[in-house]
Backbone and ligand atoms as CSV (ligand in chain L), in Angstrom:
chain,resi,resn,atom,element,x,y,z
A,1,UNK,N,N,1.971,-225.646,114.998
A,1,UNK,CA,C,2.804,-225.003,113.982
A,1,UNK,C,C,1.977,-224.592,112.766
A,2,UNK,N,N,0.866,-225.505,112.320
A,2,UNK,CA,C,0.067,-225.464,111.037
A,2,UNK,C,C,-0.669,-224.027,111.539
A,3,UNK,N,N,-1.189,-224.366,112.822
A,3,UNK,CA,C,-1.927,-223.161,112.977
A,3,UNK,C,C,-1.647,-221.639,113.359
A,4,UNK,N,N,-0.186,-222.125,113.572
A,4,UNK,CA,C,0.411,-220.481,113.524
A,4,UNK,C,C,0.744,-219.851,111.945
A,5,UNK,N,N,0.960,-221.055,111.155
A,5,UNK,CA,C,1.211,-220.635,110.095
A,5,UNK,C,C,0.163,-219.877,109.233
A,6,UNK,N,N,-1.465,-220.269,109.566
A,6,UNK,CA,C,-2.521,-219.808,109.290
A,6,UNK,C,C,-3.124,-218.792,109.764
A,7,UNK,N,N,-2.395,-218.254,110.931
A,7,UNK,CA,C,-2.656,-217.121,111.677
A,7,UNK,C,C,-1.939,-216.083,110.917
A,8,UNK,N,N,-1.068,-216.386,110.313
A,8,UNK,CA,C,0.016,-215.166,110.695
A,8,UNK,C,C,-0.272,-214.706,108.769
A,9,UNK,N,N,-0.643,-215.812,107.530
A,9,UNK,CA,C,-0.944,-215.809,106.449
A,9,UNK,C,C,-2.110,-214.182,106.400
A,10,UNK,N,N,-3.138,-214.033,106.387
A,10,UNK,CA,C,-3.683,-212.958,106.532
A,10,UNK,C,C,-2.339,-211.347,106.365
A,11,UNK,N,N,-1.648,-211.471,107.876
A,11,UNK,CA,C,-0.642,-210.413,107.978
A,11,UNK,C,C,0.210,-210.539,106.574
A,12,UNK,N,N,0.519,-211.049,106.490
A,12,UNK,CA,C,1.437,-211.236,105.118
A,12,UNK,C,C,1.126,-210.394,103.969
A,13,UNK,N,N,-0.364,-210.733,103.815
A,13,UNK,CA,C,-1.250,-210.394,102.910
A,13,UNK,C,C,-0.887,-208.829,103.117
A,14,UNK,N,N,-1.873,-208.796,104.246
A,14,UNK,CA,C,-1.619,-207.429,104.238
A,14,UNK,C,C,-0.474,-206.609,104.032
A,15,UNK,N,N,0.647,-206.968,104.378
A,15,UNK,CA,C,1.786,-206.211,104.445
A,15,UNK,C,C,2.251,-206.166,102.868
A,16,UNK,N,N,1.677,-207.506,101.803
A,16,UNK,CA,C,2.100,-207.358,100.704
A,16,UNK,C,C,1.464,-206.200,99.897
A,17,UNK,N,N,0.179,-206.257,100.172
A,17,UNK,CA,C,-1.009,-204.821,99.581
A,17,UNK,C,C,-0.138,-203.766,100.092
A,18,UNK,N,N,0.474,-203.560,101.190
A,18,UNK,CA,C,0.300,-202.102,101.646
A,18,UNK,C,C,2.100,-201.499,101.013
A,19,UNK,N,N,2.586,-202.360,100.402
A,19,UNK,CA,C,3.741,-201.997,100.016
A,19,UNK,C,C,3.794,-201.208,98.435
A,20,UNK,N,N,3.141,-201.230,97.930
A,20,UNK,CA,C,3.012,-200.762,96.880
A,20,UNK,C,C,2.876,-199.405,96.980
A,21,UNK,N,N,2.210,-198.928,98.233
A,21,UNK,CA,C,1.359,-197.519,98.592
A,21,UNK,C,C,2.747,-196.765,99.228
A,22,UNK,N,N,3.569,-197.674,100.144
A,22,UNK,CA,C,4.647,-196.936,100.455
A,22,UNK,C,C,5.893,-196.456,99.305
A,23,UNK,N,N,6.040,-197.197,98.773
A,23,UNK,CA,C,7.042,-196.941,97.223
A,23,UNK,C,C,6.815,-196.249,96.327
A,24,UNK,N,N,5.424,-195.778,96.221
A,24,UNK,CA,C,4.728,-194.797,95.230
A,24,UNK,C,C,4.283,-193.954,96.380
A,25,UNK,N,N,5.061,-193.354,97.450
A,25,UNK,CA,C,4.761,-192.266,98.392
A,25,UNK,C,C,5.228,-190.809,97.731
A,26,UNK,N,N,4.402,-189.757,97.779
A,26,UNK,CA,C,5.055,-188.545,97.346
A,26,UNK,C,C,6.324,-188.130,97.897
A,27,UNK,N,N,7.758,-188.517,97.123
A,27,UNK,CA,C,8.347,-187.783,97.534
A,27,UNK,C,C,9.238,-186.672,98.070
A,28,UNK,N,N,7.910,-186.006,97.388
A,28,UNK,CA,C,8.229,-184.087,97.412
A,28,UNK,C,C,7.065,-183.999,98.954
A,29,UNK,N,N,6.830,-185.034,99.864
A,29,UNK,CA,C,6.102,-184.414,100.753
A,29,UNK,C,C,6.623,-185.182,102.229
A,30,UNK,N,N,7.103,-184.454,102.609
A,30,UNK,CA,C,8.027,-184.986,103.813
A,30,UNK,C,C,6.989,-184.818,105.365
A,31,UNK,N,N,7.470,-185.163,106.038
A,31,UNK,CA,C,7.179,-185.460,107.629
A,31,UNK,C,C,7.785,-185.463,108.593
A,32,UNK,N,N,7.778,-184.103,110.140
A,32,UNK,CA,C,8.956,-184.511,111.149
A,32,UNK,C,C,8.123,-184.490,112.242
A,33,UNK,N,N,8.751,-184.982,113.298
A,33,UNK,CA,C,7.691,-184.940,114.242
A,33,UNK,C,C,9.021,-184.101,115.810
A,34,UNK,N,N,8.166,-183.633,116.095
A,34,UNK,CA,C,8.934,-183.061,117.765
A,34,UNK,C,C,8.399,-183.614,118.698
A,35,UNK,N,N,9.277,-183.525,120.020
A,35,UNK,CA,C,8.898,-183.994,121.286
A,35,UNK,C,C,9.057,-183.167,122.389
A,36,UNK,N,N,8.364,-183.522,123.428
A,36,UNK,CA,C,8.493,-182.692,125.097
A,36,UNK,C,C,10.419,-182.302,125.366
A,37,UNK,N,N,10.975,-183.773,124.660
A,37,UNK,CA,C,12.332,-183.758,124.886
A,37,UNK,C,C,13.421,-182.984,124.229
A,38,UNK,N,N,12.304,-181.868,123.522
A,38,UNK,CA,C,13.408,-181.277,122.599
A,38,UNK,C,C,13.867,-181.417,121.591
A,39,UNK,N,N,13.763,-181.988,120.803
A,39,UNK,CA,C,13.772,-183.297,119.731
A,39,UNK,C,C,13.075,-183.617,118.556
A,40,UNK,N,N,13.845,-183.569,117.767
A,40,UNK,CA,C,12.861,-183.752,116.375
A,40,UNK,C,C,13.567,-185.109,116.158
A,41,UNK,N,N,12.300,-185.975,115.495
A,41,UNK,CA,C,12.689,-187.408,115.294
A,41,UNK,C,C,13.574,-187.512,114.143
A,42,UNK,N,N,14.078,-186.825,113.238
A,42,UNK,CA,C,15.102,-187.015,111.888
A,42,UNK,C,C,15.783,-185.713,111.976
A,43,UNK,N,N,16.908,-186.165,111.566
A,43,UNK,CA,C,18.485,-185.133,111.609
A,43,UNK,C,C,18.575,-184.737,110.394
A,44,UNK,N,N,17.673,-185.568,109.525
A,44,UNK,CA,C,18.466,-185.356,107.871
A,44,UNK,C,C,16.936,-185.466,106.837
A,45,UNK,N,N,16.470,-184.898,105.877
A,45,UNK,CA,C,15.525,-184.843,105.454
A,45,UNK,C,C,15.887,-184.657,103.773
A,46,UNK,N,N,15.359,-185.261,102.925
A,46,UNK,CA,C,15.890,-185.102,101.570
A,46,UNK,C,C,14.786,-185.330,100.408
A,47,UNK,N,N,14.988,-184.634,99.776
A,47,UNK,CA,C,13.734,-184.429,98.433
A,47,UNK,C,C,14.728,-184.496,97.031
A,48,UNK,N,N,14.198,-184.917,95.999
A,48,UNK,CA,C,14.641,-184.853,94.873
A,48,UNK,C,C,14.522,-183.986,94.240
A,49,UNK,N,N,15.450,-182.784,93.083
A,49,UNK,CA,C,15.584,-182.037,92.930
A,49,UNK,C,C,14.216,-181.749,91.516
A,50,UNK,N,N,13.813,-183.149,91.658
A,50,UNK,CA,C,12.625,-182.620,90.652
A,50,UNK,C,C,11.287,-182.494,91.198
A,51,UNK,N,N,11.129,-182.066,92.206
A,51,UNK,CA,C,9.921,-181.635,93.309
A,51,UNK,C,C,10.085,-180.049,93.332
A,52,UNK,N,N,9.166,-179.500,92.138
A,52,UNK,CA,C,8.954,-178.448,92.235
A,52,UNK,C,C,8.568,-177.614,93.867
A,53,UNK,N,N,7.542,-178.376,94.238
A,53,UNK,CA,C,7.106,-178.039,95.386
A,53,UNK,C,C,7.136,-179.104,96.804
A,54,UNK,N,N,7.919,-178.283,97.553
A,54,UNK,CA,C,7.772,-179.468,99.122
A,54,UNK,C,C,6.513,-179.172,99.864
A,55,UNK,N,N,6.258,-180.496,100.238
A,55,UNK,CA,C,4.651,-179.771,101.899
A,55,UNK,C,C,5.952,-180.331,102.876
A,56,UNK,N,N,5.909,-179.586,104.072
A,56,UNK,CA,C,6.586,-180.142,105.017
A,56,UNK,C,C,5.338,-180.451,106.224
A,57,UNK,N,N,5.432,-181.539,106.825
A,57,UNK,CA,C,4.426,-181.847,107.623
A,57,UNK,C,C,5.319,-181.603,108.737
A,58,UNK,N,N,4.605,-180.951,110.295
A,58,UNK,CA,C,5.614,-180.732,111.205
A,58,UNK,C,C,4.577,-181.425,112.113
A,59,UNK,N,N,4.306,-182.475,113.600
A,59,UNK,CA,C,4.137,-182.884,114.293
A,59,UNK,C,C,4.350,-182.873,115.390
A,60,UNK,N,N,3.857,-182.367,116.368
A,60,UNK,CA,C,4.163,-182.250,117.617
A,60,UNK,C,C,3.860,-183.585,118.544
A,61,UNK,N,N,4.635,-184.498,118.850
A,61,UNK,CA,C,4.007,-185.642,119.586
A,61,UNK,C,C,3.959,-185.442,120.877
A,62,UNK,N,N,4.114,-184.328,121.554
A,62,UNK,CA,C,4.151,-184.263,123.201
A,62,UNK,C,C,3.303,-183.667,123.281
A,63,UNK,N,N,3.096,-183.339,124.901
A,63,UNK,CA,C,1.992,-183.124,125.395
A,63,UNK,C,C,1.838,-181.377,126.038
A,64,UNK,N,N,3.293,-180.996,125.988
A,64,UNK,CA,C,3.536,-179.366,126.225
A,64,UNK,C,C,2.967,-178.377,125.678
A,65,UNK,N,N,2.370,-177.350,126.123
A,65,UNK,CA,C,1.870,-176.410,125.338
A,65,UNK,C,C,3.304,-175.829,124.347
A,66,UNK,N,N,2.380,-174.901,123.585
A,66,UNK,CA,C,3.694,-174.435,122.531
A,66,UNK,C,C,4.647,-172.916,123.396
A,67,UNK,N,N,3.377,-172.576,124.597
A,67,UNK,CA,C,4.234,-171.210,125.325
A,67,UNK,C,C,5.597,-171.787,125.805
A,68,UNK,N,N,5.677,-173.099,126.140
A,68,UNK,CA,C,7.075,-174.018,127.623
A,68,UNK,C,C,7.646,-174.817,126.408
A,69,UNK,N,N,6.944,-175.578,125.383
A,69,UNK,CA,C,8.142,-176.756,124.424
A,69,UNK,C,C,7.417,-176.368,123.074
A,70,UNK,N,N,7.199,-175.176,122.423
A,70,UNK,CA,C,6.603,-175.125,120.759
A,70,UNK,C,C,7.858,-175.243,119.947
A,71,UNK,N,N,7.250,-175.731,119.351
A,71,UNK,CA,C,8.399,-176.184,117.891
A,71,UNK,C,C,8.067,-175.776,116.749
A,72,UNK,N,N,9.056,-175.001,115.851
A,72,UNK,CA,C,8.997,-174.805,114.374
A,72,UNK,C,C,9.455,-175.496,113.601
A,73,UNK,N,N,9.423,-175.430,112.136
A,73,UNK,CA,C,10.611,-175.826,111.155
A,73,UNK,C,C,10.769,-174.673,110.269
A,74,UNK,N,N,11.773,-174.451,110.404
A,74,UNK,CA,C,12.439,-173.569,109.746
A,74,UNK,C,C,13.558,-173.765,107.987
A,75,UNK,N,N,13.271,-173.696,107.253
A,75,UNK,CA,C,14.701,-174.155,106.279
A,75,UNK,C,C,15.583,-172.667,106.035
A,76,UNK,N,N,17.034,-172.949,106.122
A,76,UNK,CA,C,18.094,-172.078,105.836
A,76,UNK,C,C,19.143,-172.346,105.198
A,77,UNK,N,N,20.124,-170.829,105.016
A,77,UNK,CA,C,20.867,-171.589,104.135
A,77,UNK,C,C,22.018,-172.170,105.456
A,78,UNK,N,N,22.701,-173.251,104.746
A,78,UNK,CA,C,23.443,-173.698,106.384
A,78,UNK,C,C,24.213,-172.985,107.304
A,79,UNK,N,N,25.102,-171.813,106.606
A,79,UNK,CA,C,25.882,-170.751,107.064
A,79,UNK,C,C,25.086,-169.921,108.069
A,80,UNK,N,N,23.730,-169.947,107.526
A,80,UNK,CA,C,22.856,-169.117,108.452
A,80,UNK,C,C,22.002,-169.553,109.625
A,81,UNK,N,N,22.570,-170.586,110.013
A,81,UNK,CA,C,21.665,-171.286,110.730
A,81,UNK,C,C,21.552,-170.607,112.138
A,82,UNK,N,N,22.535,-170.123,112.751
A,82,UNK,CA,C,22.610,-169.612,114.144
A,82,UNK,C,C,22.358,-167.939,114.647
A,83,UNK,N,N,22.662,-167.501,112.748
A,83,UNK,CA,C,21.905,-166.125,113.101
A,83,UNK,C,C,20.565,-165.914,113.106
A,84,UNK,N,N,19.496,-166.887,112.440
A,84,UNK,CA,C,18.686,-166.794,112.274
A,84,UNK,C,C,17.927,-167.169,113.428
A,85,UNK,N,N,18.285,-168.082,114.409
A,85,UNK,CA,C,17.927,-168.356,115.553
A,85,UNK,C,C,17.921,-167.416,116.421
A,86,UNK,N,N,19.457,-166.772,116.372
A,86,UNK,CA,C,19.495,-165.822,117.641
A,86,UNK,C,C,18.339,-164.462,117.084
A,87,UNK,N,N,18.514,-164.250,115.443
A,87,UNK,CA,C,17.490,-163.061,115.394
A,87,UNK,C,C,15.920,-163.392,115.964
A,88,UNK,N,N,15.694,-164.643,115.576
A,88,UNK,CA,C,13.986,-165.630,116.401
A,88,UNK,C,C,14.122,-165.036,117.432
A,89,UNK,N,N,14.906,-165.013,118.502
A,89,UNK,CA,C,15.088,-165.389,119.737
A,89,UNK,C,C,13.787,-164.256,120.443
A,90,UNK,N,N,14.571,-162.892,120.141
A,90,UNK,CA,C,13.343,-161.562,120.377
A,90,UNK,C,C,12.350,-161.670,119.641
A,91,UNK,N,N,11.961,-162.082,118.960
A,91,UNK,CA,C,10.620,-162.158,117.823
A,91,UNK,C,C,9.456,-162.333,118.909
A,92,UNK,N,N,9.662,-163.442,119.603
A,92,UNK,CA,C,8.589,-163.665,120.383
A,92,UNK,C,C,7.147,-164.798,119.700
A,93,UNK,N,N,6.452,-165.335,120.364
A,93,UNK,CA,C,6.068,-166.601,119.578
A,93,UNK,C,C,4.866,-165.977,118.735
A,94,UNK,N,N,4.231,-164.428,118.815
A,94,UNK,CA,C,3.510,-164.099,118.028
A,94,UNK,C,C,3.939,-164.191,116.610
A,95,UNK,N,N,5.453,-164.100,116.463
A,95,UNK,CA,C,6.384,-164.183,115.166
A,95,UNK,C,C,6.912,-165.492,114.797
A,96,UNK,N,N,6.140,-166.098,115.747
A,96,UNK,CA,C,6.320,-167.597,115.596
A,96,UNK,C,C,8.321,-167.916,115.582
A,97,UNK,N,N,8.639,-166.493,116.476
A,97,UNK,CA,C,10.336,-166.405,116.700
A,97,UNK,C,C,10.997,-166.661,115.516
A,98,UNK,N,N,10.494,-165.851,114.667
A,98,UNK,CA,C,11.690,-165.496,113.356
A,98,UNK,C,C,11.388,-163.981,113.725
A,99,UNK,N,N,12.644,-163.558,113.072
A,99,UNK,CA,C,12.335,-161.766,112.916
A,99,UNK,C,C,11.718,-161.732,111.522
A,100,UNK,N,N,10.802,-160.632,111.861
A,100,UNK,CA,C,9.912,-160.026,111.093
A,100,UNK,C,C,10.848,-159.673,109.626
A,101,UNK,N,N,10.165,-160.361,108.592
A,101,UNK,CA,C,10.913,-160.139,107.153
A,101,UNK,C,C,12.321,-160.493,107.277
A,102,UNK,N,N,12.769,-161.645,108.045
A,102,UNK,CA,C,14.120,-162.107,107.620
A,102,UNK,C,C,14.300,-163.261,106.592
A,103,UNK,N,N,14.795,-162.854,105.560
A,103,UNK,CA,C,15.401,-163.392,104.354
A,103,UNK,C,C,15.956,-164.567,104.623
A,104,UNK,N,N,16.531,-164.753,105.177
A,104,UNK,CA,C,17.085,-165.709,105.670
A,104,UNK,C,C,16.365,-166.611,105.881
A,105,UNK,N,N,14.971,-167.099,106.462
A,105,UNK,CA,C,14.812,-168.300,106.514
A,105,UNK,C,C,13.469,-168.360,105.239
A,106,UNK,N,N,14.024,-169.186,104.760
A,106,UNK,CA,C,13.835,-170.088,103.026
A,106,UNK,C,C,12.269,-170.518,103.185
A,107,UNK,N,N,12.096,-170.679,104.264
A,107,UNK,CA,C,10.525,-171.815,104.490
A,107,UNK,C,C,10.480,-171.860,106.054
A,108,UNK,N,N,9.210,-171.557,106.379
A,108,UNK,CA,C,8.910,-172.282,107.858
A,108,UNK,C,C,7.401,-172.583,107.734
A,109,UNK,N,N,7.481,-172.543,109.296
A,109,UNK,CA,C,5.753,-173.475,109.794
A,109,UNK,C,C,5.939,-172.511,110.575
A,110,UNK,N,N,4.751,-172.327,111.170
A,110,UNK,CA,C,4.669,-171.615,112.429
A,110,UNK,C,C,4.865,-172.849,113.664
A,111,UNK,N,N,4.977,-172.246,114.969
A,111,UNK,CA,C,5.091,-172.684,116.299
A,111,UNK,C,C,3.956,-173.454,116.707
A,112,UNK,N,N,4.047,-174.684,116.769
A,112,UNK,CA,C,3.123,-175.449,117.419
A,112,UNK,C,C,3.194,-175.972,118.649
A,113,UNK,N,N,2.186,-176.625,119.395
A,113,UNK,CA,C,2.366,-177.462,120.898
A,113,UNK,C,C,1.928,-178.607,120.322
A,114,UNK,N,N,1.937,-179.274,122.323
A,114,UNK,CA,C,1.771,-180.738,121.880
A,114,UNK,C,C,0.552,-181.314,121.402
A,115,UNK,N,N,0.329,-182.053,120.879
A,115,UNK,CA,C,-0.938,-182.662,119.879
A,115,UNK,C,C,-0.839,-182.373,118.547
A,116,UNK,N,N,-0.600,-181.110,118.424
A,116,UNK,CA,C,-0.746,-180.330,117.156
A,116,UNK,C,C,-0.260,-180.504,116.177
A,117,UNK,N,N,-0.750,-179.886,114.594
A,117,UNK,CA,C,0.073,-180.363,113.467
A,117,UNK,C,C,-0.193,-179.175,112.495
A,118,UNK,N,N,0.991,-178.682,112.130
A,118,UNK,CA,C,0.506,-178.109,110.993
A,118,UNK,C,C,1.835,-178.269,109.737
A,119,UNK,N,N,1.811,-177.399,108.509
A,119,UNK,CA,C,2.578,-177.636,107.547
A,119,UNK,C,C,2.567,-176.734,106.961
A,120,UNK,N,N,3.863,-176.589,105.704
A,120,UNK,CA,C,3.745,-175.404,104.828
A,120,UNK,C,C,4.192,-175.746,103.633
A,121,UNK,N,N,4.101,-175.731,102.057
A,121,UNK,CA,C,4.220,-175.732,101.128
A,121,UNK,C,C,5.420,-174.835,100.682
A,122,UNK,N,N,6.290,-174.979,100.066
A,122,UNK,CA,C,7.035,-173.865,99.487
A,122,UNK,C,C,7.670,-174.754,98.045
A,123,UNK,N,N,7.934,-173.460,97.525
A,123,UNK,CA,C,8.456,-173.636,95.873
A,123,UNK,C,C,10.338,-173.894,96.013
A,124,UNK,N,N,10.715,-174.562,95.247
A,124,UNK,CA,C,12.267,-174.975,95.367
A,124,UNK,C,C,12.841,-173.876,94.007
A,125,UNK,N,N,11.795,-173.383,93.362
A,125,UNK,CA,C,13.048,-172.474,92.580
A,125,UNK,C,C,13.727,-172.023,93.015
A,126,UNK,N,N,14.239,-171.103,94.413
A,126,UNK,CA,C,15.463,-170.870,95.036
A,126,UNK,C,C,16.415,-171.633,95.439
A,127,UNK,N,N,16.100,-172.657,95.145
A,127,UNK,CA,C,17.335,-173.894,96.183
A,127,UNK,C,C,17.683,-174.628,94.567
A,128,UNK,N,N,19.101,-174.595,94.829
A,128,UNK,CA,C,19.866,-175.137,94.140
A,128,UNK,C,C,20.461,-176.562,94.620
A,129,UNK,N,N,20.239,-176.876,93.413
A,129,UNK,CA,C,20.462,-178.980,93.820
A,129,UNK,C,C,21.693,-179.203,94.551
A,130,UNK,N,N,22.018,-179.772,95.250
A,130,UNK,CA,C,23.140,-180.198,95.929
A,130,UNK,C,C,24.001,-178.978,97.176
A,131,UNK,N,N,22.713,-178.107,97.010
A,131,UNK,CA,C,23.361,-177.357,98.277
A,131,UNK,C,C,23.065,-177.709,99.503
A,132,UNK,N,N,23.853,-176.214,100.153
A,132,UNK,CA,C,23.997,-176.661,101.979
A,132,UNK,C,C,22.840,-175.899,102.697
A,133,UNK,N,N,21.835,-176.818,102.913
A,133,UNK,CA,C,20.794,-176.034,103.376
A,133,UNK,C,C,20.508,-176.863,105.019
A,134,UNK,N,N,20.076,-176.250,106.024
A,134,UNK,CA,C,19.914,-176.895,107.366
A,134,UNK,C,C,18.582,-176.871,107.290
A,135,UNK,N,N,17.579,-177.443,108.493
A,135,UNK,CA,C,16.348,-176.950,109.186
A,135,UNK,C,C,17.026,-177.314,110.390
A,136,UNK,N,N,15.684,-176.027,111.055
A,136,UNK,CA,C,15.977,-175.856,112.674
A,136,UNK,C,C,14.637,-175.752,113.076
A,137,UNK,N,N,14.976,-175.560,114.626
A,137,UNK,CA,C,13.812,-174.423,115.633
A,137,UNK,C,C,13.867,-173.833,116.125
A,138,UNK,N,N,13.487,-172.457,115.952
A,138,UNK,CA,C,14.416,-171.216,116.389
A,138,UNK,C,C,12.943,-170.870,117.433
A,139,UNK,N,N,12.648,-171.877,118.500
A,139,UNK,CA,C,12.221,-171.308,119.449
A,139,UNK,C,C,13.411,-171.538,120.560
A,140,UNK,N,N,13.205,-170.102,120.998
A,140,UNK,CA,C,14.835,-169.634,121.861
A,140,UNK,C,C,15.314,-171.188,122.866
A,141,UNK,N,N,16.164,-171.588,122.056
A,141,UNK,CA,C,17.762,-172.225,122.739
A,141,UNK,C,C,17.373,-173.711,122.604
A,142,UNK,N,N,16.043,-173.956,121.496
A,142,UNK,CA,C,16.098,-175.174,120.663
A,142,UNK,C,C,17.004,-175.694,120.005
A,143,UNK,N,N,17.403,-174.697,118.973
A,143,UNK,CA,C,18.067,-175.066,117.506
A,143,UNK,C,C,19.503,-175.983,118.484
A,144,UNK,N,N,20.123,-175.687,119.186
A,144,UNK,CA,C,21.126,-176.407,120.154
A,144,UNK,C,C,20.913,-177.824,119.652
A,145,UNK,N,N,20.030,-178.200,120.152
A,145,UNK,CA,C,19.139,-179.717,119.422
A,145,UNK,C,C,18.480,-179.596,118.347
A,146,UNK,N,N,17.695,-179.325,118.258
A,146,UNK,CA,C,16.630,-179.654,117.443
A,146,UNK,C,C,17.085,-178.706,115.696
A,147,UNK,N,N,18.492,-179.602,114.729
A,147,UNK,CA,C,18.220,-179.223,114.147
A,147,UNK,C,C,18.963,-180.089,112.763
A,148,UNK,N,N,18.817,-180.221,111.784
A,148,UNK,CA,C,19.590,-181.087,110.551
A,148,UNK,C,C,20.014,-180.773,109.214
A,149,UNK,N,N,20.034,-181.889,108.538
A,149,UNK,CA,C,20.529,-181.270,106.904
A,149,UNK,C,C,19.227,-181.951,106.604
A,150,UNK,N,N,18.725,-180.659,104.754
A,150,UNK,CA,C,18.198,-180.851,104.468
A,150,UNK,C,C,18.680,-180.964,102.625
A,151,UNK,N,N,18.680,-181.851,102.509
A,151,UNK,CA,C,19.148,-182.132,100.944
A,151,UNK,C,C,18.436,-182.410,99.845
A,152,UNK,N,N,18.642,-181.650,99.250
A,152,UNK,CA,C,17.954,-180.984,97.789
A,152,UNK,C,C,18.587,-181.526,96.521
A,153,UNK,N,N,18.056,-182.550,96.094
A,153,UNK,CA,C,18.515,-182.991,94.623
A,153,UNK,C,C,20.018,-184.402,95.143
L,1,CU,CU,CU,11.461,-176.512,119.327
């Protein structure tokens, strides 16, 4: 018993150091990750309305290329969530499946596969605190799944 108790003292430690780093995490800088399954690991994503600027980190944890399972993130306003998909749909993945100059979507990433990671920065002066804003993935007949609220302020 003494000596489990001396084993496990160390971990403790550690877990007490590393808490400080999580509570003082930026959080104007978010993280989602996708899967082979279609799937983005969070439904709901939220920043405080005093984060001038978001990074959105997007993650691909599967192993699919991006031509058969690529994933975007997209932010919209919520009303628009399904036109903006179906306009993706013809875009084609050179457009990373948004249409070319549509207003409509607020922020994206481009289309990634599996392994991959990329992100995008955008400014919140357009988004008003407490509105109805979604993210999706408007690679054709994702958004079905793969999509949530994103709350601002
Ligand atoms: Cu996707």
């Amino acid at each position: 018993m003494t000596a489990f108790r001396n084993a496990r003292a160390p971990l403790m430690l550690a877990g007490a150091l590393a808490l400080p780093v999580l509570v003082h995490a930026d959080p104007c800088k978010l993280e989602i990750s996708g899967t082979d399954q279609m799937q983005y690991d969070k439904q709901e994503l939220s920043v405080p309305a005093t984060c001038k600027e978001v990074t959105l980190t997007l993650h691909h944890a599967g192993k699919l290329p991006r031509e058969a399972m690529g994933h975007n993130w997209v932010l919209v306003n919520g009303p628009d969530l399904t036109a903006v998909a179906n306009a993706g749909m013809g875009a084609g993945l050179a457009n990373d499946y948004l249409a070319p100059g549509d207003k409509r979507a607020l922020a994206h990433t481009k289309v990634v596969g599996g392994g991959e990671t990329t992100s995008v920065t955008f400014a919140t002066s357009t988004l008003q605190p407490g509105g109805d804003y979604k993210f999706l993935c408007t690679f054709p007949g994702h958004n079905v799944l793969m999509h949530g609220i994103f709350k601002f302020g």
